[in-house]
Biopython code that builds the backbone (N, CA, C, O; Angstrom):
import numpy as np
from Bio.PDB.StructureBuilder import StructureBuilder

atoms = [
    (1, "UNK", "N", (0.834, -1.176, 0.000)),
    (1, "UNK", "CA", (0.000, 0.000, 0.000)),
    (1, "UNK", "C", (0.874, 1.232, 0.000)),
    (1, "UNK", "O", (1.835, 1.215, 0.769)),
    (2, "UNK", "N", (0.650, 2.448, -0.859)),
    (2, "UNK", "CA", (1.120, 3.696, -0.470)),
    (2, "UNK", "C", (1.275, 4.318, 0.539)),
    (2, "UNK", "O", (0.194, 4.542, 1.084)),
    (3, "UNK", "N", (2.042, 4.676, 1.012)),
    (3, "UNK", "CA", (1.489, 5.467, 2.212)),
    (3, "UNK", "C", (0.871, 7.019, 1.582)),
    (3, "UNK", "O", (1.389, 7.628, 0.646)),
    (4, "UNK", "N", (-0.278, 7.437, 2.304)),
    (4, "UNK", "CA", (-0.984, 8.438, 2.151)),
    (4, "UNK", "C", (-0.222, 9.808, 2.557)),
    (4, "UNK", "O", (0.350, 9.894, 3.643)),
    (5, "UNK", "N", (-0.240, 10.655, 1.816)),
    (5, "UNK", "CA", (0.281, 12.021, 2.460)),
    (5, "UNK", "C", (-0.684, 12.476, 3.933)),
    (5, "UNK", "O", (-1.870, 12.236, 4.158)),
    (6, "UNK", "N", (0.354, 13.227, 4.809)),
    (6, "UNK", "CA", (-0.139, 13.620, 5.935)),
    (6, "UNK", "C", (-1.450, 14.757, 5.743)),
    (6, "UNK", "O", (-1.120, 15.779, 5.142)),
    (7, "UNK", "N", (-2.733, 14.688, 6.142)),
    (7, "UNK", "CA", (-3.919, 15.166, 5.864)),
    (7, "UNK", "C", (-3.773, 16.194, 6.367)),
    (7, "UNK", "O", (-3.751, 15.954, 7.575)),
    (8, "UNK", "N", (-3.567, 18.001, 6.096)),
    (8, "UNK", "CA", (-3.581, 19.003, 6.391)),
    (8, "UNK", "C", (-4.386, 19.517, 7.076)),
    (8, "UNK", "O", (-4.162, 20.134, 8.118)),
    (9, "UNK", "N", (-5.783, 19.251, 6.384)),
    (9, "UNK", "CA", (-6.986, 19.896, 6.480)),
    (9, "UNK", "C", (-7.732, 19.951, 7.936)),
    (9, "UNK", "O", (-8.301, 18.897, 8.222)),
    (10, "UNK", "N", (-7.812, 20.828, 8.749)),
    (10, "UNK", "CA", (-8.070, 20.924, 10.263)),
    (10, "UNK", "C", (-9.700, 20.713, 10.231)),
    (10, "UNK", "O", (-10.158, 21.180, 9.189)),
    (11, "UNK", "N", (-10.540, 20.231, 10.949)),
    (11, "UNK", "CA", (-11.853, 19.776, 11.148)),
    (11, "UNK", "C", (-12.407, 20.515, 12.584)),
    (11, "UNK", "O", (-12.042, 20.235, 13.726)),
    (12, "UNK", "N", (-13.395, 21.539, 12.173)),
    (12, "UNK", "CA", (-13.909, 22.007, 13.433)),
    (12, "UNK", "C", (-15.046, 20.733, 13.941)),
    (12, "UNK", "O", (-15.479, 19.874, 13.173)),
    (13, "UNK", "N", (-15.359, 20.836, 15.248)),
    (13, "UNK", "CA", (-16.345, 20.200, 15.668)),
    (13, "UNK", "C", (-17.529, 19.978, 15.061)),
    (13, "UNK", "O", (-18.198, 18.949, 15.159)),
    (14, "UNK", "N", (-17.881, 21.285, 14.211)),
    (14, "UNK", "CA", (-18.318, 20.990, 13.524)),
    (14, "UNK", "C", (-19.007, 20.623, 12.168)),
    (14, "UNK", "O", (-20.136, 20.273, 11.825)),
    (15, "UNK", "N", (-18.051, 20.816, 11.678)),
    (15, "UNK", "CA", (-17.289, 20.216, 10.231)),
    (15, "UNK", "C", (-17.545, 18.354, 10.674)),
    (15, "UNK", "O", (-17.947, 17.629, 9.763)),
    (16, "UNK", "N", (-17.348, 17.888, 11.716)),
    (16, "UNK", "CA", (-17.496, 16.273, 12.244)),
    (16, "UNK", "C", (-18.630, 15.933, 12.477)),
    (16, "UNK", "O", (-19.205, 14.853, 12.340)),
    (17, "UNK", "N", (-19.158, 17.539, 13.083)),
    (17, "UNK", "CA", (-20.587, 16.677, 13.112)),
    (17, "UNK", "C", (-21.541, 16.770, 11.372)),
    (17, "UNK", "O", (-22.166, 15.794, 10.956)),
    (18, "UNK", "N", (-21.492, 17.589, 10.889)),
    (18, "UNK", "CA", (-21.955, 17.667, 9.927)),
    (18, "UNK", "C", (-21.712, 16.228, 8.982)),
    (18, "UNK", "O", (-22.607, 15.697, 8.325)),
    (19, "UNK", "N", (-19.981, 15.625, 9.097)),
    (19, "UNK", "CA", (-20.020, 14.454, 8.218)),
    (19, "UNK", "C", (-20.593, 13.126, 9.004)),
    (19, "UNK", "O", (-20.570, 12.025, 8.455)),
    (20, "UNK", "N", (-20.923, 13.249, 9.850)),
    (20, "UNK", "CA", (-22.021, 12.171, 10.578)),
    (20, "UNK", "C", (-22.922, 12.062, 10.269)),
    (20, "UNK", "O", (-23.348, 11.054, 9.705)),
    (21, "UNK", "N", (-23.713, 13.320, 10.590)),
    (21, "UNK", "CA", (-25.240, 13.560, 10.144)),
    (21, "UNK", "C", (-25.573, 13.046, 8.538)),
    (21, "UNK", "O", (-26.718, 12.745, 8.202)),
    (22, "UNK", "N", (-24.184, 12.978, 7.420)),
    (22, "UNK", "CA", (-24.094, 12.680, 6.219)),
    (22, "UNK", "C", (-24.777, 10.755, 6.274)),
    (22, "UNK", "O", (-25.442, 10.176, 5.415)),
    (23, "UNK", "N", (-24.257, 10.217, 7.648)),
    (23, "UNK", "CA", (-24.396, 8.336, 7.409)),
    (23, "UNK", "C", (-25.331, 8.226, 8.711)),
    (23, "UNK", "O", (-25.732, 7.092, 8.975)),
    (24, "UNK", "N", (-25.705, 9.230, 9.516)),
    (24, "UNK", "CA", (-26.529, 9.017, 10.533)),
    (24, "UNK", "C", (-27.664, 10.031, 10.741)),
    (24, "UNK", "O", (-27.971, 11.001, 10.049)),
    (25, "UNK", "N", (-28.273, 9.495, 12.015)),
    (25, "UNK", "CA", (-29.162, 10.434, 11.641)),
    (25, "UNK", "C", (-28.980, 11.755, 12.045)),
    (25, "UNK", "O", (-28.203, 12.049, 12.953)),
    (26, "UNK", "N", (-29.648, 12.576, 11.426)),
    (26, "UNK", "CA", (-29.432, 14.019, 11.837)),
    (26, "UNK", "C", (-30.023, 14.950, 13.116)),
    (26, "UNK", "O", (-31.144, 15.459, 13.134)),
    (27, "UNK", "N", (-28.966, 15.059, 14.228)),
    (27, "UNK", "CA", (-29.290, 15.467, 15.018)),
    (27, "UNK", "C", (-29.811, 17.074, 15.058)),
    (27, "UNK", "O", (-29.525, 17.818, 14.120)),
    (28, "UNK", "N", (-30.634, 17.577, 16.270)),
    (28, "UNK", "CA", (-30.995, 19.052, 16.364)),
    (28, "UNK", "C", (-29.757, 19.808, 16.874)),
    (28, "UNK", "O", (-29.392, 19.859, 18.049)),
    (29, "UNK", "N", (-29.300, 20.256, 16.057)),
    (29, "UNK", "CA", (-27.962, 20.909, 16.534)),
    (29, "UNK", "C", (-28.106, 22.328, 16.489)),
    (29, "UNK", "O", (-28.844, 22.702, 15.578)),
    (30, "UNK", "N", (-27.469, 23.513, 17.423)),
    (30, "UNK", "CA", (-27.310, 24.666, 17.429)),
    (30, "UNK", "C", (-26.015, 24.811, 17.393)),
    (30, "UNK", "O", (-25.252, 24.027, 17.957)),
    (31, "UNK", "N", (-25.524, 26.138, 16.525)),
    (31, "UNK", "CA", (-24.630, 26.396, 16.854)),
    (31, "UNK", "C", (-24.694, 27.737, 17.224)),
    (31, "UNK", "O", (-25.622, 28.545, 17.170)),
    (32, "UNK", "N", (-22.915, 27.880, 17.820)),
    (32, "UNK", "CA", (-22.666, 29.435, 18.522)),
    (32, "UNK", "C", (-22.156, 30.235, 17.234)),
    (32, "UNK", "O", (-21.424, 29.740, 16.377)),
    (33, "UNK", "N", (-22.521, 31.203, 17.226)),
    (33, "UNK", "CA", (-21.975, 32.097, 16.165)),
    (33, "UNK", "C", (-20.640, 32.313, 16.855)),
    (33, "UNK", "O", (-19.692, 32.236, 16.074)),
    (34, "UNK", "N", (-20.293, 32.587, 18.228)),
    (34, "UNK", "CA", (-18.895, 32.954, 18.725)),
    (34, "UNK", "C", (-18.337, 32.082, 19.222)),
    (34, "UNK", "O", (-18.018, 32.550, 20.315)),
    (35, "UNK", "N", (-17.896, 30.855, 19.165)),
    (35, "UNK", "CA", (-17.558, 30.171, 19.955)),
    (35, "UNK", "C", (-16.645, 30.385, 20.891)),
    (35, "UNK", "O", (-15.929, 31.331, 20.561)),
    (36, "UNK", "N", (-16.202, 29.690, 22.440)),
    (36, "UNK", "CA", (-15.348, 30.220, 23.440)),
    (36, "UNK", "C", (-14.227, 30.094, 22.536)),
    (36, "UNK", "O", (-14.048, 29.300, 21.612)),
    (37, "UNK", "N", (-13.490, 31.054, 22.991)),
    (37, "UNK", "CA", (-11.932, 31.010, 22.928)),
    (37, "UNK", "C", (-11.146, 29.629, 22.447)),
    (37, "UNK", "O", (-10.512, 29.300, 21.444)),
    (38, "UNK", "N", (-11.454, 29.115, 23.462)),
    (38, "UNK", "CA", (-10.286, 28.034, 23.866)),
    (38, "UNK", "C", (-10.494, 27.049, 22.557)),
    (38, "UNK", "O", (-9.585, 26.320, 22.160)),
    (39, "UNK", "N", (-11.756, 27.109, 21.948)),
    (39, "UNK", "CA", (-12.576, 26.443, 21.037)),
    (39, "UNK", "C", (-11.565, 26.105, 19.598)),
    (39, "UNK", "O", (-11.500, 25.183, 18.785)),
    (40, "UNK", "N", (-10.857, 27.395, 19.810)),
    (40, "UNK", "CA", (-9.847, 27.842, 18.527)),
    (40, "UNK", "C", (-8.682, 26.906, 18.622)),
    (40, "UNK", "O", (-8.155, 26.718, 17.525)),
    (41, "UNK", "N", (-8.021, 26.138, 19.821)),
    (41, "UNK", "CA", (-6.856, 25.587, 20.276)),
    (41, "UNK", "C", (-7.484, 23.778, 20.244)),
    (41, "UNK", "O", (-6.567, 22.961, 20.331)),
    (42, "UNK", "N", (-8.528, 23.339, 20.160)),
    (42, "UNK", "CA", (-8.924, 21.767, 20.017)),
    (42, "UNK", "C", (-8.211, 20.943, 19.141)),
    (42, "UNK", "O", (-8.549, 21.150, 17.975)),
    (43, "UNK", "N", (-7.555, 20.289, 19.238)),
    (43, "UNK", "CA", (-7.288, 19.580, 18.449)),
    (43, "UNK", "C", (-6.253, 18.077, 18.603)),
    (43, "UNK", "O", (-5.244, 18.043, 19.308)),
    (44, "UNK", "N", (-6.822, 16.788, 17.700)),
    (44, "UNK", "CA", (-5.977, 15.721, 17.839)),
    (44, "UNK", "C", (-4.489, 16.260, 17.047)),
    (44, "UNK", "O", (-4.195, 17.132, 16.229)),
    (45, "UNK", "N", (-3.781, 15.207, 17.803)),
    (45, "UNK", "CA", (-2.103, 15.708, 17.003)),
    (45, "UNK", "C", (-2.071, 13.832, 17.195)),
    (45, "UNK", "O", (-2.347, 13.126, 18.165)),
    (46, "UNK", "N", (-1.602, 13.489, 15.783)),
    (46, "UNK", "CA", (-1.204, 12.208, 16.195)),
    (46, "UNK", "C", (0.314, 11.946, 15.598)),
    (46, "UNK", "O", (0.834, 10.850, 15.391)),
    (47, "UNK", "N", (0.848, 13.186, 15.392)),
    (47, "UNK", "CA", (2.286, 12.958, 14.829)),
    (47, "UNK", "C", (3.499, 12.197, 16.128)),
    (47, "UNK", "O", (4.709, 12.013, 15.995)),
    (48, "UNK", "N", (2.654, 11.906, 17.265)),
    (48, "UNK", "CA", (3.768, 11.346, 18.111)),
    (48, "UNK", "C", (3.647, 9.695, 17.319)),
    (48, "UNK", "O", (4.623, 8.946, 17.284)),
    (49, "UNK", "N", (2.573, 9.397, 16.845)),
    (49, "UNK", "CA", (2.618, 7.863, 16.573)),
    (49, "UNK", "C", (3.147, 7.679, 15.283)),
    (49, "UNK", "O", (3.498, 6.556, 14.921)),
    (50, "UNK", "N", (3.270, 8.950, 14.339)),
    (50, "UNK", "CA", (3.697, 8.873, 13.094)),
    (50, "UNK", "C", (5.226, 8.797, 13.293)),
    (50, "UNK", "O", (5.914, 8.130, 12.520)),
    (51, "UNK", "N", (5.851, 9.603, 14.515)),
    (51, "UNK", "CA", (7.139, 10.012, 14.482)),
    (51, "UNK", "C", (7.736, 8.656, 15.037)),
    (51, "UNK", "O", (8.655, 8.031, 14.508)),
    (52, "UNK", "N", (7.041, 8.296, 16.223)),
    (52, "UNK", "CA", (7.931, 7.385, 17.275)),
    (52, "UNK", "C", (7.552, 5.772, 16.422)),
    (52, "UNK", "O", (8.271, 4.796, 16.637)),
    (53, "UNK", "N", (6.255, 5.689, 15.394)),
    (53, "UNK", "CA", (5.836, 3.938, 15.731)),
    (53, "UNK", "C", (6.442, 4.005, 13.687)),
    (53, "UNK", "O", (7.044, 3.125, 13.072)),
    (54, "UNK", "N", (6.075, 5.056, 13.293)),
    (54, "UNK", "CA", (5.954, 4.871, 12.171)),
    (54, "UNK", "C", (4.662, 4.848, 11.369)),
    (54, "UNK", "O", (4.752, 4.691, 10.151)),
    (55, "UNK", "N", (3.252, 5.015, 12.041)),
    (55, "UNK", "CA", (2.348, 4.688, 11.827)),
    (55, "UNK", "C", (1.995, 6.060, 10.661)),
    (55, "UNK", "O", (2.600, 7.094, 10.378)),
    (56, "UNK", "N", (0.701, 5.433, 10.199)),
    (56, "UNK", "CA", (0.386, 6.528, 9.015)),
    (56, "UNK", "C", (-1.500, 5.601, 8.887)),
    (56, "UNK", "O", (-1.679, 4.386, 8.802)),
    (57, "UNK", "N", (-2.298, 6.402, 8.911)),
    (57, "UNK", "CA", (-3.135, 6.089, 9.063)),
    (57, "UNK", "C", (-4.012, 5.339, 7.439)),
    (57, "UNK", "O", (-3.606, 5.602, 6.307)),
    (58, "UNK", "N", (-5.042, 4.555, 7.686)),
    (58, "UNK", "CA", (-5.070, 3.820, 6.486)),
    (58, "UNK", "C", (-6.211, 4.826, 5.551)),
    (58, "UNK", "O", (-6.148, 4.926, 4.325)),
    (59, "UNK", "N", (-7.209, 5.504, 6.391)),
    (59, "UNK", "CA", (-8.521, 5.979, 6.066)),
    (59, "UNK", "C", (-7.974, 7.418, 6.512)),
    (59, "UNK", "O", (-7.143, 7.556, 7.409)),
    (60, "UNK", "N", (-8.561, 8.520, 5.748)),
    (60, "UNK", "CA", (-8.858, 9.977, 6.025)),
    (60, "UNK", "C", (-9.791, 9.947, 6.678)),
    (60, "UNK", "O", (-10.691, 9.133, 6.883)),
    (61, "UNK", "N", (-9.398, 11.434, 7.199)),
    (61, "UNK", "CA", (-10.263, 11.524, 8.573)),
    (61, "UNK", "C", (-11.921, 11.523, 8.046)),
    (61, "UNK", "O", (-12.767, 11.233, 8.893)),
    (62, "UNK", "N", (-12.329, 11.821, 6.762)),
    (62, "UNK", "CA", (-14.061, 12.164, 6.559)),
    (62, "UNK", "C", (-13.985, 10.321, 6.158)),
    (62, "UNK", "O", (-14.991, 10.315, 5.449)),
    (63, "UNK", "N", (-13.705, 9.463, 6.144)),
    (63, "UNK", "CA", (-13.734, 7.967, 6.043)),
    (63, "UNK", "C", (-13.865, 7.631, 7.353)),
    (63, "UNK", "O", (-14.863, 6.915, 7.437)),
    (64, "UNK", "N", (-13.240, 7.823, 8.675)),
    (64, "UNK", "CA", (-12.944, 7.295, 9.773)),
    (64, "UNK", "C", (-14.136, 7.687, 10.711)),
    (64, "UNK", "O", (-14.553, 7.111, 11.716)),
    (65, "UNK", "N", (-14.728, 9.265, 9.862)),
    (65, "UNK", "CA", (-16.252, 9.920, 10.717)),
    (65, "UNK", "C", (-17.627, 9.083, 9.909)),
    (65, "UNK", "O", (-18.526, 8.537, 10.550)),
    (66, "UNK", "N", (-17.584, 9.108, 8.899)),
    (66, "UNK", "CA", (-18.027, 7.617, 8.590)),
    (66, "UNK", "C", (-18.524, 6.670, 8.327)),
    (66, "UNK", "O", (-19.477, 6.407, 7.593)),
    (67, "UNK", "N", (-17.543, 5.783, 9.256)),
    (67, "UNK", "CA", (-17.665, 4.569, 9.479)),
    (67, "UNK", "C", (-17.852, 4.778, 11.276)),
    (67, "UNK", "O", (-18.372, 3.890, 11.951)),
    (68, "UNK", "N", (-17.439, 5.833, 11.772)),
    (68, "UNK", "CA", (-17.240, 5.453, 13.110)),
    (68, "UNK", "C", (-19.484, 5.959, 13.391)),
    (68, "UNK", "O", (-20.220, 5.615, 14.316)),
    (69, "UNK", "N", (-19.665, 6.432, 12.707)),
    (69, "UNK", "CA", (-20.828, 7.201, 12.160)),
    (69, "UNK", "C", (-22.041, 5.713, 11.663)),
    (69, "UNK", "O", (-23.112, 5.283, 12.092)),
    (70, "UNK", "N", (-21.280, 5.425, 10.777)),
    (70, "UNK", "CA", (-21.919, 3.738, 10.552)),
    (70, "UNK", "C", (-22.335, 2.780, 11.676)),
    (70, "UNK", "O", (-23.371, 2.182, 11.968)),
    (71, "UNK", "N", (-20.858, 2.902, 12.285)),
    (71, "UNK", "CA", (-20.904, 2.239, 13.282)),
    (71, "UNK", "C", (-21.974, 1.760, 14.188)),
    (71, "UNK", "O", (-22.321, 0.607, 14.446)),
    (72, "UNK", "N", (-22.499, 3.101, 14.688)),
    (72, "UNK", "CA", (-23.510, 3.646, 15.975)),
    (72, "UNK", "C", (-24.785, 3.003, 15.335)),
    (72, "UNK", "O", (-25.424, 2.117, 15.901)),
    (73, "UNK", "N", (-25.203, 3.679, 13.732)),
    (73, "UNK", "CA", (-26.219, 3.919, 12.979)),
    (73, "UNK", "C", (-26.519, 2.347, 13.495)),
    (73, "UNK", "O", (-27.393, 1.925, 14.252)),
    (74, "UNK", "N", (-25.803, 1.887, 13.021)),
    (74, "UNK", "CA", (-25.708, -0.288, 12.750)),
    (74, "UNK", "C", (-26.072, -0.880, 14.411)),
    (74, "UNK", "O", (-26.789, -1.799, 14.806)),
    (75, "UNK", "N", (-25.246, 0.080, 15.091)),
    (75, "UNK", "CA", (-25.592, -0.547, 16.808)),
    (75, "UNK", "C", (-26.957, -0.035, 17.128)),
    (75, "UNK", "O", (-27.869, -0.836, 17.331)),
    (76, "UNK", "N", (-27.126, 1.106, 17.177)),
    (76, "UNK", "CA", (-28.686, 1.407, 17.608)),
    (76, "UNK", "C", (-29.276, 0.800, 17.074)),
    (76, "UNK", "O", (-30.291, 0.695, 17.762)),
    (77, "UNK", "N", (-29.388, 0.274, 16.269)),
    (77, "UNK", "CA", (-30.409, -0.473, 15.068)),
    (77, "UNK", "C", (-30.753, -1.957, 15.765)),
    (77, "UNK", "O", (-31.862, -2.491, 15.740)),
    (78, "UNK", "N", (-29.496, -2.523, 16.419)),
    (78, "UNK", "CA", (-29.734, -4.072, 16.643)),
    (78, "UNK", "C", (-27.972, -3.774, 17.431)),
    (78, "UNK", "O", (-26.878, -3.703, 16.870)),
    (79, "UNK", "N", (-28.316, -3.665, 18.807)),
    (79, "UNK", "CA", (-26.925, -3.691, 19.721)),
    (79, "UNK", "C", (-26.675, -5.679, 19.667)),
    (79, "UNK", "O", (-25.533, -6.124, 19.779)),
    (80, "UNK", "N", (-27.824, -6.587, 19.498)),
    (80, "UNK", "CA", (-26.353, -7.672, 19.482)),
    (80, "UNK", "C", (-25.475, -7.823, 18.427)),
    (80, "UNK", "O", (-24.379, -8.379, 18.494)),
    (81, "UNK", "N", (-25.845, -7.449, 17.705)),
    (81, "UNK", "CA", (-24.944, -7.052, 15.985)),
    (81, "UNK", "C", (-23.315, -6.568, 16.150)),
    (81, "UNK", "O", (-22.359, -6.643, 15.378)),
    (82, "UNK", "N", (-23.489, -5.957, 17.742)),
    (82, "UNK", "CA", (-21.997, -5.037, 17.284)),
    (82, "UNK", "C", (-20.829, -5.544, 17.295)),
    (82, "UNK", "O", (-19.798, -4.883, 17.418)),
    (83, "UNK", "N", (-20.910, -7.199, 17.121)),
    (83, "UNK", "CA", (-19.650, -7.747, 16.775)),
    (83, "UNK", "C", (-19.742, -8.093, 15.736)),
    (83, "UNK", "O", (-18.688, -8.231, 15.114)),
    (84, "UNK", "N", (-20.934, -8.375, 15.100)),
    (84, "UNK", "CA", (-20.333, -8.585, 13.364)),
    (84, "UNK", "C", (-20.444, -7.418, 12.560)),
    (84, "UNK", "O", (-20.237, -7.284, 11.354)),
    (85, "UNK", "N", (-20.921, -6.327, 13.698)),
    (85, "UNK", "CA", (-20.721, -4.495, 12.761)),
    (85, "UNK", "C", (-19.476, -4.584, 13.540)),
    (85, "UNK", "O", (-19.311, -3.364, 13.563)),
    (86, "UNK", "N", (-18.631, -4.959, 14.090)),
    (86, "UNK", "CA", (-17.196, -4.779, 14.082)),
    (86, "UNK", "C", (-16.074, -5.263, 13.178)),
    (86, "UNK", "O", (-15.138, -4.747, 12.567)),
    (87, "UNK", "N", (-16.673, -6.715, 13.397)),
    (87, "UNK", "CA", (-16.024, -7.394, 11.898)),
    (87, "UNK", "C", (-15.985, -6.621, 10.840)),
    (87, "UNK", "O", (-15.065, -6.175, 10.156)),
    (88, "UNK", "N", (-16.905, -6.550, 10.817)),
    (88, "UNK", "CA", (-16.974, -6.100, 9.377)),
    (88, "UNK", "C", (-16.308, -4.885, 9.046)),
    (88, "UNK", "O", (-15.543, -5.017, 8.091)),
    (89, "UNK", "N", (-16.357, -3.832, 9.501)),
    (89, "UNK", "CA", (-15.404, -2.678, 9.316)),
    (89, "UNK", "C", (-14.179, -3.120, 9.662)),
    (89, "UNK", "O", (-13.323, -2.712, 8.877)),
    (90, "UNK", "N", (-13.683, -3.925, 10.694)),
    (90, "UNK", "CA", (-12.337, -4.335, 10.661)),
    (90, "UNK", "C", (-11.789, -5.281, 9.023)),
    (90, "UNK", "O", (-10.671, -5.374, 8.515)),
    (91, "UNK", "N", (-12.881, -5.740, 8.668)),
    (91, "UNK", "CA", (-12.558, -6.163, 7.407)),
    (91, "UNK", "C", (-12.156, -5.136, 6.409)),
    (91, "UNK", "O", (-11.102, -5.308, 5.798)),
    (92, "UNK", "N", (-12.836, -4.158, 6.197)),
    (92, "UNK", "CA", (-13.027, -3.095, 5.119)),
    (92, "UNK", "C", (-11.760, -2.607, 5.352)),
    (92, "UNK", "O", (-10.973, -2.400, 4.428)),
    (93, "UNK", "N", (-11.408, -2.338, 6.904)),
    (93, "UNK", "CA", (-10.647, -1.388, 7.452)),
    (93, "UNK", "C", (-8.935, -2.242, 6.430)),
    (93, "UNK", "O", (-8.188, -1.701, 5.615)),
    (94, "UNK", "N", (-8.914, -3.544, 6.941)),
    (94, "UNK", "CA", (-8.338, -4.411, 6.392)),
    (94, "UNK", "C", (-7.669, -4.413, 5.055)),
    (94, "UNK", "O", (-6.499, -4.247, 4.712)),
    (95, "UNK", "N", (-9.164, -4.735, 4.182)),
    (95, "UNK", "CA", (-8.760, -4.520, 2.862)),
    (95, "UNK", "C", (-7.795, -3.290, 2.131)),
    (95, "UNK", "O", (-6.969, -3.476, 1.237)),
    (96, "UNK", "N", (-8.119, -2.099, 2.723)),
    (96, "UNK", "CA", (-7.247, -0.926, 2.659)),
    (96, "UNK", "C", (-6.462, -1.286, 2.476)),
    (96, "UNK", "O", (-6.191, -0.754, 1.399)),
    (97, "UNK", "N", (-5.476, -2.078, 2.772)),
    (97, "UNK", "CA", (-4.254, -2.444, 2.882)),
    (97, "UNK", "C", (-3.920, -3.481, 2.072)),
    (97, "UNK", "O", (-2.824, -4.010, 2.257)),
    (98, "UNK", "N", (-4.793, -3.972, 1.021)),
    (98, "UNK", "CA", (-4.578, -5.202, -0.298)),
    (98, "UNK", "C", (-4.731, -4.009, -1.149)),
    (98, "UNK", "O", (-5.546, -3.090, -1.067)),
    (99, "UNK", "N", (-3.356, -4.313, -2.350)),
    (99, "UNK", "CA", (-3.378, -3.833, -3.579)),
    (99, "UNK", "C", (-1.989, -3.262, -3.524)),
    (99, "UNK", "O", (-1.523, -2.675, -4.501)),
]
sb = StructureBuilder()
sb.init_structure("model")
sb.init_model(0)
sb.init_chain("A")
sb.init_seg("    ")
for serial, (resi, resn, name, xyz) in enumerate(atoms, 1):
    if name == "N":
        sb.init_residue(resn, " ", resi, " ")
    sb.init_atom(name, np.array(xyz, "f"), 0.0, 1.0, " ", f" {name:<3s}", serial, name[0])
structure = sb.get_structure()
């Protein structure tokens, strides 16, 4: 597999929720026109696992919202399911990595 270039593109909260609402259902959401401060500083950094393990992730982040998005959709639906709605994305997740 290639490895993927490092994904630039920063994701507000809600920019994430919006790509959910895309595979789930759509929640009543408000937003703040100002959000707090601190709101501006959120963010995952996962370059310690890129730097120290080598890792590089298989799925972009609007793939990983989702499926993680799928996920829920598939569990609320029928919670004894959520091991073969695990499989199964661990499969997909999997395949990524043939070719």
């Amino acid at each position: 597999m290639e490895p993927r270039p490092q994904e630039t593109k920063q994701y507000s909260v809600r920019d994430v929720l919006e790509l959910m609402a895309e595979s789930w259902q759509r929640p009543d959401l408000q937003y703040m026109d100002n959000p707090l401060p601190e709101a501006q500083a959120l963010a995952l950094d996962s370059s310690m696992a890129r730097n120290q393990l080598g890792w590089i992730p298989s799925w972009n982040t609007e793939r990983v919202v989702r499926e993680t998005a799928n996920w829920y959709r598939d569990y609320y639906k029928n919670p004894a399911e959520a091991r073969a709605i695990s499989l199964r994305q661990i499969q997909a997740w999997r395949e990524g990595f043939v070719g």
